[in-house]
KOLTORPA-566367 format. One record per residue (C-alpha): x, y, z. Coordinates in steps of 0.5 Angstrom, whole numbers, plus 2048, in hexadecimal, padded with zeros to 3 digits. Example, Ala and Ser with C-alpha at 12.3 -4.5 7.8 and 13.67 -1.06 7.14 Angstrom:
<atoms>
ATOM;819;7F7;810
ATOM;81B;7FE;80E
</atoms>
This chain:
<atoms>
ATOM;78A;7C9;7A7
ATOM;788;7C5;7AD
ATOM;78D;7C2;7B3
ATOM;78D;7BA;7AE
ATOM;790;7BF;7A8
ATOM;795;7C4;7AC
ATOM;797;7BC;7B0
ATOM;799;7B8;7AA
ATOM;79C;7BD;7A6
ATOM;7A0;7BF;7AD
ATOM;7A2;7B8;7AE
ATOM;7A3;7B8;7A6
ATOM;7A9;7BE;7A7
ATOM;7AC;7BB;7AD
ATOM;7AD;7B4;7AA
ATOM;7B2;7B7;7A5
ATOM;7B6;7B7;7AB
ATOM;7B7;7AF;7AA
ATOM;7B6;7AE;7B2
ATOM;7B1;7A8;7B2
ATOM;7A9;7AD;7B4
ATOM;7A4;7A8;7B7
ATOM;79D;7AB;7B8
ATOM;79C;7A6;7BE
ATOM;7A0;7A4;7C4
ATOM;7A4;79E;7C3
ATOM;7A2;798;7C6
ATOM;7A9;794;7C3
ATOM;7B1;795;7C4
ATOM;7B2;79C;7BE
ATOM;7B9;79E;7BD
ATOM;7BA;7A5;7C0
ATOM;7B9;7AA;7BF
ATOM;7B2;7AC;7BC
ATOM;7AD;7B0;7BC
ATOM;7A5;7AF;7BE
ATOM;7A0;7B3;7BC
ATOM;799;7B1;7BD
ATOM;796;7B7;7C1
ATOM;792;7BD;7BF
ATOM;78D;7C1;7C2
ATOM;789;7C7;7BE
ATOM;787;7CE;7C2
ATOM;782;7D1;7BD
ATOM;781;7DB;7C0
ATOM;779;7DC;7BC
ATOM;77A;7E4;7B9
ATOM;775;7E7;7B5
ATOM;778;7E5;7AF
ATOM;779;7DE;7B0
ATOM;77E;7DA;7B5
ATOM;785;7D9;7B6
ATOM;789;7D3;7B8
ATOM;78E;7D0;7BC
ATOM;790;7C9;7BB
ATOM;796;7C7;7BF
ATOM;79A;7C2;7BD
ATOM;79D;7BD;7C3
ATOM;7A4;7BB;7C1
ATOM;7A7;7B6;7C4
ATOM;7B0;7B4;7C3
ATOM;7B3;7AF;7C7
ATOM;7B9;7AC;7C7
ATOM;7BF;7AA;7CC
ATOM;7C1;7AE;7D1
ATOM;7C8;7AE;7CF
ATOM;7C7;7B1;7C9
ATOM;7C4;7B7;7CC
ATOM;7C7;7BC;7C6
ATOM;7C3;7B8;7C1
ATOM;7BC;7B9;7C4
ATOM;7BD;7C0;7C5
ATOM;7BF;7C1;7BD
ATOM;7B9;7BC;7BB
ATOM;7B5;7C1;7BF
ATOM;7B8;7C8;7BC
ATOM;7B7;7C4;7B4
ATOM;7B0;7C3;7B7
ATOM;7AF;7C9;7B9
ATOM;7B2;7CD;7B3
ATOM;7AE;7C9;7AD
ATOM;7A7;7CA;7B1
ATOM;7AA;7D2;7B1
ATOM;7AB;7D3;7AA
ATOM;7A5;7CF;7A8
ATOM;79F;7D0;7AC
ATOM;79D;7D7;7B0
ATOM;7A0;7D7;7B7
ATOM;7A2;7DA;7BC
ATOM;7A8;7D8;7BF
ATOM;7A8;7DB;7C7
ATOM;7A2;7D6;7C6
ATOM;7A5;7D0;7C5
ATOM;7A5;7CB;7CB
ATOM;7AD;7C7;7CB
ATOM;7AE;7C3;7D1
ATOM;7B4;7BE;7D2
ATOM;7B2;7B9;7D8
ATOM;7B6;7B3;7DA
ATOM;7B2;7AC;7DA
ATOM;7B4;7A7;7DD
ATOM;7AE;7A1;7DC
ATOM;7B3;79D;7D7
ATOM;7BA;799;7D9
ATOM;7BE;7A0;7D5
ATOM;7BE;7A7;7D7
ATOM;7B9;7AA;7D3
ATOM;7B8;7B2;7D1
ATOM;7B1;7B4;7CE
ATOM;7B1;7BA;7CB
ATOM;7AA;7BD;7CA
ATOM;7A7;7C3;7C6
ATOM;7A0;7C5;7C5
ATOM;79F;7C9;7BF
ATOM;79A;7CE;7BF
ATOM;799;7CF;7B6
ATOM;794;7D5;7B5
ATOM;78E;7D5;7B0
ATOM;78A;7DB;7AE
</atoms>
């Protein structure tokens, strides 16, 4: 397995939440709230008897900051699909909510890097 197959079936799961996923920043006006997710990054530990990987998976959620429930559980739905699908190690996910507020709305952006264990 390599970091293109752990993403597409990743954004595959998280599709089924039928919240618009993009895999690039949005340059036009979408609808909120949705998800991005564009990023990985691959940690490789060389062991006598092969290698272990890490690819952390960068997922982006946005949305109105008025609707600051709806973030957290589009987070919560993330994580819990990522769990039960891939091998994670929860006390390692990295979940931040921050306020952003380079638009004309209020906006919260929910951020998760996932770390997904290969053997």
């Amino acid at each position: 397995m390599n970091d293109q197959y752990i993403f597409d079936k990743a954004y595959t799961l998280i599709q089924q939440l039928g919240i618009d996923i993009y895999t690039y920043k949005q340059m036009n006006d979408v609808d909120y709230p949705f998800i991005e997710m564009s990023n990985t990054d691959t940690d490789r530990l060389i062991t006598k008897s092969g290698s272990i990987q890490t690819i952390s998976l960068s997922i982006d959620i946005w949305g109105l900051a008025s609707e600051r429930k709806n973030i957290t559980t589009i987070k919560s739905m993330i994580i819990d699909i990522l769990i039960r699908n891939f091998q994670v190690k929860e006390s390692e996910i990295e979940d931040r909510i921050l306020t952003d507020t380079s638009t004309t709305d209020t906006l919260l952006h929910g951020v998760l890097v996932v770390p997904i264990y290969l053997n």
